[in-house]
C-alpha positions in Angstrom: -13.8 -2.6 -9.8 -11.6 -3.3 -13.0 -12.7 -0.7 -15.7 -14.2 -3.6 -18.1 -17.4 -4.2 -16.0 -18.3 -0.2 -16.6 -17.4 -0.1 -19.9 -19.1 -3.5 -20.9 -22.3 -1.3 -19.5 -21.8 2.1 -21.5 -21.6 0.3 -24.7 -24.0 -2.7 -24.3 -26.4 0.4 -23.4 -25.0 2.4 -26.2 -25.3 -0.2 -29.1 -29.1 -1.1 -27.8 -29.8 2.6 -27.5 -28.7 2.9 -31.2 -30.6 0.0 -32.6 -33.6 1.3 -30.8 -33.2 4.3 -32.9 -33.4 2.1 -36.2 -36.1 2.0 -38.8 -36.7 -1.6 -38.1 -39.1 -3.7 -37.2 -39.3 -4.7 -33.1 -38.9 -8.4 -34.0 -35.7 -7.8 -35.3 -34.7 -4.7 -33.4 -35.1 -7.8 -30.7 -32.9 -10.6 -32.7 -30.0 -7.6 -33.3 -29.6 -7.1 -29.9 -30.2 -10.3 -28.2 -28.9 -10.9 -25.0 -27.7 -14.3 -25.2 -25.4 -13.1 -27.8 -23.8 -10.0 -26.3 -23.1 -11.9 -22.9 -21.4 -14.3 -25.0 -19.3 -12.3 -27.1 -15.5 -10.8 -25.4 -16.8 -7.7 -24.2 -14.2 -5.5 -25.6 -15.9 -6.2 -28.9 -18.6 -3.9 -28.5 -15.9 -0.9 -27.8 -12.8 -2.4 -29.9 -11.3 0.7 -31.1 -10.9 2.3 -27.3 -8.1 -0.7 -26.7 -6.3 1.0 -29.2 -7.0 5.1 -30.0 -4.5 6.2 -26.4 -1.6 5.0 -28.8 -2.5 7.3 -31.3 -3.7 10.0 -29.6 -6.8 9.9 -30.6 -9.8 11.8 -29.1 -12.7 12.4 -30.6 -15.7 11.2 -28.5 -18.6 11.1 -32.0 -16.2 9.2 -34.3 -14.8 6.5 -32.0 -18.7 6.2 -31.0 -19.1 5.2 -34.5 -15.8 3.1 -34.8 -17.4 1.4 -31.8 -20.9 0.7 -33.3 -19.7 -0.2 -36.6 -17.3 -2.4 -35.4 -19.6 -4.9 -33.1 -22.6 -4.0 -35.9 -19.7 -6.0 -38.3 -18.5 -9.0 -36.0 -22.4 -9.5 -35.4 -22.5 -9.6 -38.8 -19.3 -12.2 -39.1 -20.7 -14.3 -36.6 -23.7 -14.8 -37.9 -22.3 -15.6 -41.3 -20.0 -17.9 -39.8 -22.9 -20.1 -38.4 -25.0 -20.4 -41.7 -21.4 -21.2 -43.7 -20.5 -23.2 -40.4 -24.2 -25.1 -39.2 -25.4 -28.1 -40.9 -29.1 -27.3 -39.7 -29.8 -24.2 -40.9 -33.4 -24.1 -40.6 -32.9 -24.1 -36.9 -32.1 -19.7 -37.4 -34.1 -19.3 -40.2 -33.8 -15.4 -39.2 -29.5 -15.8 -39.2 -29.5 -14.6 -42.7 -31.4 -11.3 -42.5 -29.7 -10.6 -39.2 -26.5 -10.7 -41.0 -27.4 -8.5 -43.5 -28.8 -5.7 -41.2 -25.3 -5.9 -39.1 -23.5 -5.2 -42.2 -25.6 -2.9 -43.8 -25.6 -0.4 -40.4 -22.0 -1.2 -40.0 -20.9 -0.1 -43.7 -23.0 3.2 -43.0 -21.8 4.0 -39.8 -18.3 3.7 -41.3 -19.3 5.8 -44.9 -19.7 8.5 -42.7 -16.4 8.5 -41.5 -14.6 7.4 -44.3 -16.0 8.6 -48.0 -15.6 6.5 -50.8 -11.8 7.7 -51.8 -10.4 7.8 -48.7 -7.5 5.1 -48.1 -9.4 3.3 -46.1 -11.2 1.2 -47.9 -7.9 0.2 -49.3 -7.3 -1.4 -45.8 -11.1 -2.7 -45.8 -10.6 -4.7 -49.1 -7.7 -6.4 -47.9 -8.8 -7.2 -44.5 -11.7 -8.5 -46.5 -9.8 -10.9 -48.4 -7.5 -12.0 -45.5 -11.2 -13.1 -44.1 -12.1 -15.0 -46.9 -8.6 -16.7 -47.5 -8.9 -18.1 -43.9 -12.7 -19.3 -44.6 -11.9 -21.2 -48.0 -8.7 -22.7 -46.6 -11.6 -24.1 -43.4 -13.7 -25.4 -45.7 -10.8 -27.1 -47.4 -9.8 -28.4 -44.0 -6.0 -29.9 -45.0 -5.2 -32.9 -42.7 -2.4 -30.5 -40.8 -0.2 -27.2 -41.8 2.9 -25.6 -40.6 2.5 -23.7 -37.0 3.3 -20.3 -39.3 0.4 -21.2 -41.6 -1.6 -22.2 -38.9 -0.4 -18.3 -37.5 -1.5 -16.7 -40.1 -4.8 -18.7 -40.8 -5.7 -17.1 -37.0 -4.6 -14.3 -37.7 -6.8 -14.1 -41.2 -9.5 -15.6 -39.2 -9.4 -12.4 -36.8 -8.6 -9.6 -40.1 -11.6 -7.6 -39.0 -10.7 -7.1 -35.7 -7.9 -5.2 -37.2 -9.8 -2.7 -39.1 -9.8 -0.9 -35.6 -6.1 -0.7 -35.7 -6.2 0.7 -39.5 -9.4 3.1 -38.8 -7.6 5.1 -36.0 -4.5 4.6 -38.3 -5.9 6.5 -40.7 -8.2 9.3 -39.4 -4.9 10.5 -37.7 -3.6 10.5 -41.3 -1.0 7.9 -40.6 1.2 9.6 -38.9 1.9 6.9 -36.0 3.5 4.4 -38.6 5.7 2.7 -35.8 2.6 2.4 -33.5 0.8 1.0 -36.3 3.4 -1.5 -36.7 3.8 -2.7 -33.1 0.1 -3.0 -32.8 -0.6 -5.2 -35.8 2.5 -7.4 -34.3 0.4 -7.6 -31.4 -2.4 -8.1 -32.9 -1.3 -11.2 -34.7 -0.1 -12.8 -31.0 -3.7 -12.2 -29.3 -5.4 -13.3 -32.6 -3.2 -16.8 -32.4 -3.7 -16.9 -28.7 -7.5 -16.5 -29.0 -7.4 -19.4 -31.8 -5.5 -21.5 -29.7 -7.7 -21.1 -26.6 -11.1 -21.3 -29.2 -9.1 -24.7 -31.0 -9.4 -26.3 -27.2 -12.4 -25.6 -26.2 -14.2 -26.0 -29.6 -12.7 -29.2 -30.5 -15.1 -31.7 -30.6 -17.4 -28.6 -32.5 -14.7 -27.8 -34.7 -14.6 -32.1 -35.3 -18.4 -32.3 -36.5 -18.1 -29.0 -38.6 -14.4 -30.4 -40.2 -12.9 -27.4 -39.6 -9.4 -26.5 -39.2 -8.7 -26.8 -35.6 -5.3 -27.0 -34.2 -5.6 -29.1 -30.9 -6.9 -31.9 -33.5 -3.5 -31.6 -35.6 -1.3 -31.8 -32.2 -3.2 -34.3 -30.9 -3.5 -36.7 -34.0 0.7 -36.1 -33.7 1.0 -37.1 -30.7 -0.7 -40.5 -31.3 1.1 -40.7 -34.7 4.3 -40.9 -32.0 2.4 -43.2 -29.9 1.4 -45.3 -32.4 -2.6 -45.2 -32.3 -5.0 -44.5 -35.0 -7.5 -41.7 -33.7 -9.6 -42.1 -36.7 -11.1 -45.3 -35.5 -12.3 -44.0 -32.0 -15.6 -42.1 -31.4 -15.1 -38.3 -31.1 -15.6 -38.3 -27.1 -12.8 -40.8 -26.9 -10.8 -38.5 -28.3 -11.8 -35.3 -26.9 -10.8 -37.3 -23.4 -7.5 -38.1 -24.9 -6.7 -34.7 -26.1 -6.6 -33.7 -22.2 -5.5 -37.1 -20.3 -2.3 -37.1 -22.7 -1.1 -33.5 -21.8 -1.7 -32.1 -25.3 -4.8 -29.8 -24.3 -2.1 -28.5 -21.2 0.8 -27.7 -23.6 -1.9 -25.9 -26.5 -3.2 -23.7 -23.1 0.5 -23.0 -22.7 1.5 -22.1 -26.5 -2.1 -19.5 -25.9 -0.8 -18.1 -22.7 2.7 -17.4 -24.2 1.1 -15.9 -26.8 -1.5 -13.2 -25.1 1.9 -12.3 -23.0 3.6 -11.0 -25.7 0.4 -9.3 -26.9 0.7 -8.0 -23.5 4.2 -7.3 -23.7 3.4 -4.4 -26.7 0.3 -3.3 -24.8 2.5 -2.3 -21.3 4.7 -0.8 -23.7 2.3 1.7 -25.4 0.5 2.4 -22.2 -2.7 0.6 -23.4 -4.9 -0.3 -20.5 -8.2 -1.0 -21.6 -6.2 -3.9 -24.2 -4.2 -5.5 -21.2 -7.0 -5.8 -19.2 -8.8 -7.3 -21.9 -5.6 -9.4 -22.6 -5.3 -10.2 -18.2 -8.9 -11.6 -18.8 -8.1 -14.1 -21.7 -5.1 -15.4 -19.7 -7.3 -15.8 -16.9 -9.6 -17.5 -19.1 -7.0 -20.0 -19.5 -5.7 -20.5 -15.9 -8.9 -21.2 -15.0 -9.5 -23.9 -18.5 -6.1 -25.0 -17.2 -6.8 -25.9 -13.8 -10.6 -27.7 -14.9 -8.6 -29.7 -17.5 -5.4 -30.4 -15.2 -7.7 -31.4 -12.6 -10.4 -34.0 -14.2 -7.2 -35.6 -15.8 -5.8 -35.9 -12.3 -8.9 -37.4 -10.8 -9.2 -39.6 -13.9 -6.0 -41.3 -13.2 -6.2 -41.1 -9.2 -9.7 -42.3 -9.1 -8.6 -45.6 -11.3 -6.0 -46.4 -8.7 -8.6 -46.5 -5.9 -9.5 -49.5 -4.2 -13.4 -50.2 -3.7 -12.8 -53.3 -1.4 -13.6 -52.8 2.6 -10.4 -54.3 4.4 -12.7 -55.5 7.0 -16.3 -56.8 6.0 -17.2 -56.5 9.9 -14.6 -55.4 13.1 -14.2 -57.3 16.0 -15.2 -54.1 18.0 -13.0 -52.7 21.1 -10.9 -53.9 22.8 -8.1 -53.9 19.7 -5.2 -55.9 19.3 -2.5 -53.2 19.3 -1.3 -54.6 15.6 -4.5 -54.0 14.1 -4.6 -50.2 15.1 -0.6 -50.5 13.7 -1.9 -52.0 10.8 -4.6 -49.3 10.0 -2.1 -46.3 10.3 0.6 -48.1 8.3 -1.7 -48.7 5.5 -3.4 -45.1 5.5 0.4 -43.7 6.0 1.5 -45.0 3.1 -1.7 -44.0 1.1 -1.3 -40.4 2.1 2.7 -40.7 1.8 2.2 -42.1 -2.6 -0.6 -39.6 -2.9 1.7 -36.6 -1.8 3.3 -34.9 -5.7 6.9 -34.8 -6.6 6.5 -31.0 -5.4 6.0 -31.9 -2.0 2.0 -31.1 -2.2 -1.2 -33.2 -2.0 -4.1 -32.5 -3.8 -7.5 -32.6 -3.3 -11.5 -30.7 -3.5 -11.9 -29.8 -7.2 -13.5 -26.2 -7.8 -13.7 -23.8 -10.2 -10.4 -23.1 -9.4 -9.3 -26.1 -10.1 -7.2 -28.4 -7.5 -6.8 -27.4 -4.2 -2.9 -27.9 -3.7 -1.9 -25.1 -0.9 -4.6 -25.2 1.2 -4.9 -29.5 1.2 -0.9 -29.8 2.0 -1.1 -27.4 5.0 -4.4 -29.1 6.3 -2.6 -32.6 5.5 0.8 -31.6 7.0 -0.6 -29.7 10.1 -2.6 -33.5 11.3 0.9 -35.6 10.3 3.1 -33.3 12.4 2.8 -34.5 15.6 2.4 -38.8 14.1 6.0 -40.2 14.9 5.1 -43.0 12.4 4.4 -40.7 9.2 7.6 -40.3 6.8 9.6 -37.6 7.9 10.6 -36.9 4.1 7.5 -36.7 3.1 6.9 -33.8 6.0 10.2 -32.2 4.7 8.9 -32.0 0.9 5.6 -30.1 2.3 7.0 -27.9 4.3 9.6 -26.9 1.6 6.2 -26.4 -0.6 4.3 -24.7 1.4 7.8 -22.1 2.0 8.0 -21.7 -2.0 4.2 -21.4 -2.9 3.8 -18.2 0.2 2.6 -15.2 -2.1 4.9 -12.3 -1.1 3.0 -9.8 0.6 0.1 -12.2 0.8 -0.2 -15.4 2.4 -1.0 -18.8 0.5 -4.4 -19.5 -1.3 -6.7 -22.2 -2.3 -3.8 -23.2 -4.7 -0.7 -21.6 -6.4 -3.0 -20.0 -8.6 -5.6 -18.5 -6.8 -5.5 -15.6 -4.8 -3.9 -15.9 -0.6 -6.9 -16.2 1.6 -7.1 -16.4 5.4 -8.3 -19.5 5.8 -5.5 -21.5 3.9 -3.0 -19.1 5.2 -3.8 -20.4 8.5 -3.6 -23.9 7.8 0.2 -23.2 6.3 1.4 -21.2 9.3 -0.2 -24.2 11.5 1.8 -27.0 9.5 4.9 -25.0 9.6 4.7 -24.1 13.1 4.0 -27.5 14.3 6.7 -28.6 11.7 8.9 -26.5 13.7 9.7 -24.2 10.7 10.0 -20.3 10.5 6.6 -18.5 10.1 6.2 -15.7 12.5 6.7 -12.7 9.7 4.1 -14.1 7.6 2.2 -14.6 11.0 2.1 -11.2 11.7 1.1 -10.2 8.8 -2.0 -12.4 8.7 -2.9 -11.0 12.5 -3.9 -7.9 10.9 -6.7 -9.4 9.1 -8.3 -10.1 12.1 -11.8 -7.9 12.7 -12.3 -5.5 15.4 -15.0 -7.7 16.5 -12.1 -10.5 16.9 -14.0 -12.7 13.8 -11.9 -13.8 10.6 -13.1 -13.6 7.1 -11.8 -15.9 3.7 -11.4 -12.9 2.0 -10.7 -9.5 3.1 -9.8 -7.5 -0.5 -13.0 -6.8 -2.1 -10.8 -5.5 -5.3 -8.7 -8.7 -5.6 -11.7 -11.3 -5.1 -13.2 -9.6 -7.8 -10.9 -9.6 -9.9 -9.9 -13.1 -9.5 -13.9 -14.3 -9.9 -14.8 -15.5 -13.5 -18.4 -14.0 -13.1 -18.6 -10.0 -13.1 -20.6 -10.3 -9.8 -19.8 -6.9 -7.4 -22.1 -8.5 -4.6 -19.4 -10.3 -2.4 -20.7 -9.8 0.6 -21.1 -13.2 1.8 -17.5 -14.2 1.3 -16.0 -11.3 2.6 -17.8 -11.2 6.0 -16.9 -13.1 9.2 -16.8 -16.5 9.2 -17.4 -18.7 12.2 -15.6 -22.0 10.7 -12.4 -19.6 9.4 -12.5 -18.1 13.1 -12.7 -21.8 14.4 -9.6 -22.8 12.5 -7.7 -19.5 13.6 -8.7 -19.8 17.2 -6.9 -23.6 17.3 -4.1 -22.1 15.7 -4.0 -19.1 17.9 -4.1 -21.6 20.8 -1.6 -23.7 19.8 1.4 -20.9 19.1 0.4 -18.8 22.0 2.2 -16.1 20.5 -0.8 -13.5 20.0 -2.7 -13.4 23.3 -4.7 -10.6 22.7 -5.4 -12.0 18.7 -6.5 -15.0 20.2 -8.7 -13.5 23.3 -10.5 -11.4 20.9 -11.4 -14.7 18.5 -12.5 -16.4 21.4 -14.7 -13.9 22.2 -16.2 -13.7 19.1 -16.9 -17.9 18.7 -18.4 -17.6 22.7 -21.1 -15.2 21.0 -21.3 -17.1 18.2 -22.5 -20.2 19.3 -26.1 -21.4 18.4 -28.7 -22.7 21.0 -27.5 -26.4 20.2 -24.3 -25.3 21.9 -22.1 -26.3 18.8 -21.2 -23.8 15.7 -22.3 -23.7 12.7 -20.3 -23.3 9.5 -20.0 -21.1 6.1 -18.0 -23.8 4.0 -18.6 -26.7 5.3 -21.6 -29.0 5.5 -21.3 -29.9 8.7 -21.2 -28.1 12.5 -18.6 -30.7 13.2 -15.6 -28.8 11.9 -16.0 -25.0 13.7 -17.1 -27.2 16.7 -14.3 -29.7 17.1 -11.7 -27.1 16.3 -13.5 -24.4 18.9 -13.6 -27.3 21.3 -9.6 -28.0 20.6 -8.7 -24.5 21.2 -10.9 -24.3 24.6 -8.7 -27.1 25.3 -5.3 -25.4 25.1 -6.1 -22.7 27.3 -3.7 -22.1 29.8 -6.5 -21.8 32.6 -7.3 -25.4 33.5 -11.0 -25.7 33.3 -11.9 -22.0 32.9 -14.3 -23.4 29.5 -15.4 -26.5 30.8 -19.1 -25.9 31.1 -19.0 -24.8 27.5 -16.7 -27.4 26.3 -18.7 -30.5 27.6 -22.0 -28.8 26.4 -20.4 -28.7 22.7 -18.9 -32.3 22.9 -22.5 -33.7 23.9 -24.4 -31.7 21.4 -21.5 -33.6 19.2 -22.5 -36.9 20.1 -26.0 -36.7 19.8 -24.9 -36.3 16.0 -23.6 -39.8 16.7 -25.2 -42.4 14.3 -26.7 -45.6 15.4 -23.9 -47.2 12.8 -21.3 -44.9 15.2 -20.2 -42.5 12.6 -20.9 -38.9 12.1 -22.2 -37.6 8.9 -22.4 -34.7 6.7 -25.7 -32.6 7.1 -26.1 -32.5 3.4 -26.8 -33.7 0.9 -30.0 -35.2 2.9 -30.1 -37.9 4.1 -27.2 -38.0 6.2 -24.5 -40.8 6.2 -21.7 -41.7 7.9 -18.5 -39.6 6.7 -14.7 -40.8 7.5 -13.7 -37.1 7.9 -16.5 -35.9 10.4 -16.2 -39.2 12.0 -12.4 -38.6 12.6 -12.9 -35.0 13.7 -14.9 -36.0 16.2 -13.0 -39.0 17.7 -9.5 -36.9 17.7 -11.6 -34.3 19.1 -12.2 -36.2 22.3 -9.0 -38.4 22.3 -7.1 -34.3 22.7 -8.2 -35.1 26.6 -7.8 -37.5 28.8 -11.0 -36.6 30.9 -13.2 -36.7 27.6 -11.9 -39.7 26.7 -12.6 -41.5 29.6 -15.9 -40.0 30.0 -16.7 -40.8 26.0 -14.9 -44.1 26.2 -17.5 -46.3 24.6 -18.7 -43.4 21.6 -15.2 -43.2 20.9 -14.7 -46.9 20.6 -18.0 -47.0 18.2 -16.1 -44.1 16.1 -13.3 -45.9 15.8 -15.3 -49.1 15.4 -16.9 -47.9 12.3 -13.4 -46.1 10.6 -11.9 -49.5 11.1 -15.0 -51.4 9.4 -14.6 -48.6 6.3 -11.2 -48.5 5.7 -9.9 -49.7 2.3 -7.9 -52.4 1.1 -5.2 -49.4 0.0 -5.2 -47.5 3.1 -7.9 -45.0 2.1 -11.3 -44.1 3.5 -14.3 -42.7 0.8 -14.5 -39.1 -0.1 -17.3 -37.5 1.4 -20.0 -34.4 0.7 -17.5 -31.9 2.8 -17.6 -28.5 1.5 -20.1 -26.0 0.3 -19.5 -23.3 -1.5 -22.2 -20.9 -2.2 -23.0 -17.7 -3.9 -21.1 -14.8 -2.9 -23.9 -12.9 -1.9 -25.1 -15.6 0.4 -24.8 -14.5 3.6 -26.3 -17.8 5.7 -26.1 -20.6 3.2 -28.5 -22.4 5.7 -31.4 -19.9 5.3 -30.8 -18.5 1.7 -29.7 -21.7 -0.5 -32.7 -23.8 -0.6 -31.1 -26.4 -3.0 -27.1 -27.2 -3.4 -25.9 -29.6 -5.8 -22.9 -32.2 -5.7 -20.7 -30.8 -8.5 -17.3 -29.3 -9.1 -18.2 -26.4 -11.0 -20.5 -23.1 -9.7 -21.5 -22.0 -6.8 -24.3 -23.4 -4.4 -22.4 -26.4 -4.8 -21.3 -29.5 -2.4 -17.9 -30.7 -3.0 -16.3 -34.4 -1.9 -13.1 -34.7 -1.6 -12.8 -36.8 -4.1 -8.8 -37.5 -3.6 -9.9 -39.1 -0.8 -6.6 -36.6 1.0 -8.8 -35.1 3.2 -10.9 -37.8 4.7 -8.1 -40.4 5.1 -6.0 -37.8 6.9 -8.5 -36.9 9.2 -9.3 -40.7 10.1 -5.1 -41.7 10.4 -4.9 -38.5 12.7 -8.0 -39.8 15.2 -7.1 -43.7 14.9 -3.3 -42.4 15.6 -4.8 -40.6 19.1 -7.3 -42.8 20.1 -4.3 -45.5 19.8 -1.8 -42.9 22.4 -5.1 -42.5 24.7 -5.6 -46.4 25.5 -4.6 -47.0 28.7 -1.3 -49.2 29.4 
């Protein structure tokens, strides 16, 4: 567990322990250390000095305490401040004023007893204090724009008090690390600029109603100046929307990110962990802004594209004319060929994490492989992608940004296999994360998913143990290579246990049974004993259709109430179009699946997005049992997800019209 979530504990503890201690009154022993505060604030501010006293050697446990307090006592203070100077309804805190005063009263005395009155010290507190105040009059000024070096050293200004840690350790060792000194205020100013920047995109449209200087609202109003529109007439939300859809949010998270780096840069240098952690979680802070932003402007822009219009009011039903199946999979091919990026990846699912880009284009090019019709360039680019977005040592992961998992690992080795490209080193390597019970988990580094998770939450459990749709999705690709025989006996050992009394299996991410079970019942399929699962195999594909609705789709389980779904409806129909004997068995279910894709597919080629994935807490263990109520968002955790790209779905639905087509007779 990174050292932050410890340290965040000792001092929160420590700074309430002290103000328990103060001859105050309760009710504003309670206001000082409110909670809704602390969790808000960066959590190195309540122990600021210990990014910083390892450069100067500095060791001595009762005066950094003191540093410690004093410092978060003083940016309490500040913060406060800043909201009466900053609020227009300041009867809403009546209390904001005597808060402040308390915080800086505790702080100064905290620091008087490390520093008397002569000591040079307070020669670094007055001008720290006036670097404060400079940056506040030139906010309530609020010029039209400034040079980026004024702008620099108005964030910089802004953060002065943060640097009285830097000149306190500075001077109790009786400035004798000069050079150290130096290098950290250098850095300083970069994480102070970076911060701003981060603060000026998030807080615009805050930063807008308060007038205050804000430097996303200077780019942005440049950028229009160049495009020739007048920002002042549109209503602040119209603009906040613009600062993202024209790329000006993206290039401001960039400026921040280059800027924390070279912060980091000086930190690495002067062996300063506690700081580059610190500086590791603003960046991250970013990535993750980054990816929300890149995606809702993506989604914005796809989403407008879309066609609403049904190409078909009403089907004829089977039999079909051979051009209208053609007609179908041209359209949806060239939907899913002008929806794939200039990278060679398609997009889709929006998370916290953003856009799923790995994980999509090895799902997307592992059920186009094997269609002859599909554009063989546009199988070449994804390939290439998935080659050049493998994390060494890893795997691939949700995107290019997240952390490898299994799961998306084993839809890239899939698409490259079936793609007939190299993949057996990375292969092997994602073997081993098989369980000695034979199951596959998402994750498998408790360290690394924590690290990677915005939330401090240690209880991972639920995303680190086996699950029965990842080990559904391994098994077909075990099956399908038949390179790891013992790999793929063991898996199929596990899924025969794990099926539930319906005869089907259930999932962790999905909202369906449909996706372990048509997977599971694909890999069955491929085993090289003729038969050896049928009894299990026909049991699952009629538990299957008696999912079938009276409309002759299959739909998602939730959100209640159920409805039809393009994706589970494909599954199921490729599912028994993989054998001959199914399909002639299911003939006339599978002609009312492909009845009903037909009768839903769009003027453009597309099918809807549907309620497909779940993603809940990471300590849930059986999202069926423990989440009693999931939402439809793209944001937190006990969440459903569509795929609102419509990748995913239209995919799914080309791949099962594609093999129902090859399995009519003649």
């Amino acid at each position: 567990m990174e050292a932050t979530a410890p340290l965040l504990t000792i001092w929160k503890n420590k700074f309430i322990a002290y103000v328990g201690k103060m001859a105050l009154n309760n009710f504003f022993k309670h206001l000082v250390t409110d909670e809704h505060f602390i969790s808000k604030a960066l959590p190195a501010y309540l122990y600021y000095p210990l990014l910083f006293n390892e450069a100067f050697q500095y060791h001595e446990p009762e005066k950094l305490e003191k540093l410690c307090l004093a410092g978060f006592f003083y940016y309490r203070s500040l913060i406060e401040l800043d909201d009466i100077v900053d609020s227009t309804h300041p009867t809403k805190r009546p209390y904001a004023p005597l808060v402040s005063s308390i915080c800086q009263e505790e702080a100064i005395k905290l620091l008087s007893s490390l520093f008397p009155l002569d000591s040079i010290f307070w020669c670094y507190w007055g001008n720290r204090r006036d670097e404060y105040l400079n940056a506040v009059a030139q906010d309530k000024a609020n010029p039209i724009t400034i040079p980026l070096p004024a702008y620099e050293t108005h964030a910089e200004q802004k953060s002065a008090f943060g640097k009285i840690a830097i000149d306190s350790l500075h001077v109790l060792t009786e400035e004798k690390y000069l050079s150290v000194y130096e290098q950290l205020l250098k850095a300083h100013r970069h994480f102070s600029v970076g911060f701003q920047l981060l603060d000026d995109v998030k807080d615009y449209r805050k930063d807008a109603e308060n007038a205050q200087i804000n430097w996303a609202h200077m780019a942005l109003n440049e950028h229009a100046s160049r495009q020739q529109y007048e920002l002042n007439n549109w209503p602040l939300a119209k603009r906040h929307s613009y600062l993202h859809l024209s790329g000006v949010a993206n290039k401001l998270l960039k400026q921040s990110n280059t800027c924390f780096s070279q912060a980091l840069e000086i930190a690495q240098a002067l062996g300063l962990h506690a700081w580059q952690e610190t500086i590791v979680r603003q960046n991250k802070a970013i990535m993750y802004l980054r990816l929300y932003y890149e995606a809702h402007v993506k989604r914005a822009i796809s989403k407008s594209r879309f066609s609403t219009t049904l190409r078909y009011a009403t089907a004829k039903g089977a039999p079909y004319a051979a051009n209208e199946l053609a007609c179908c999979l041209r359209l949806a091919e060239t939907f899913i060929t002008d929806s794939q990026n200039e990278d060679g990846s398609w997009q889709d699912f929006h998370t916290n994490a953003g856009l799923s880009n790995s994980w999509v284009t090895g799902y997307v090019l592992a059920h186009i492989a094997d269609i002859p019709s599909c554009s063989g360039q546009a199988k070449i680019k994804a390939a290439r992608f998935l080659q050049n977005s493998h994390q060494k040592g890893s795997g691939w992961g949700y995107n290019t940004d997240w952390i490898a998992d299994v799961d998306s690992t084993t839809t890239a080795l899939l698409a490259l296999d079936l793609s007939c490209q190299p993949m057996y080193p990375q292969a092997t390597s994602w073997v081993a994360n098989q369980r000695k019970d034979g199951g596959f988990s998402t994750y498998t580094d408790h360290q690394k998913l924590y690290q990677s998770l915005d939330k401090s939450k240690s209880n991972l459990t639920g995303w680190l143990q086996n699950h029965t749709c990842v080990s559904a999705m391994a098994y077909y690709f075990l099956a399908r290579t038949n390179d790891y025989p013992e790999s793929q006996s063991e898996v199929r050992k596990f899924l025969l246990h794990a099926r539930n009394p319906e005869g089907m299996w259930g999932a962790y991410w999905w909202t369906s049974p449909i996706y372990s079970t048509t997977y599971i019942i694909k890999g069955l399929l491929l085993e090289s004993v003729p038969g050896a699962y049928a009894d299990v195999i026909n049991s699952a594909v009629e538990a299957l259709l008696n999912l079938q609705l009276a409309d002759g789709g299959f739909g998602t389980a939730l959100p209640a109430p159920v409805a039809s779904s393009a994706y589970y409806t494909g599954l199921v129909l490729d599912t028994i179009c993989s054998d001959a004997e199914l399909f002639a068995r299911y003939r006339p279910q599978a002609d009312k699946a492909c009845n009903w894709l037909l009768r839903h597919q769009h003027t453009d080629g597309s099918w809807s997005s549907s309620a497909l994935m779940q993603i809940p807490s990471p300590e849930v263990q059986q999202p069926q049992k423990e989440v009693s109520t999931w939402r439809l968002s793209s944001s937190g955790t006990n969440i459903i997800v569509e795929d609102e790209m419509r990748v995913f779905s239209t995919v799914i639905a080309m791949k099962a019209i594609s093999a129902y087509r090859r399995s009519l007779p003649g």
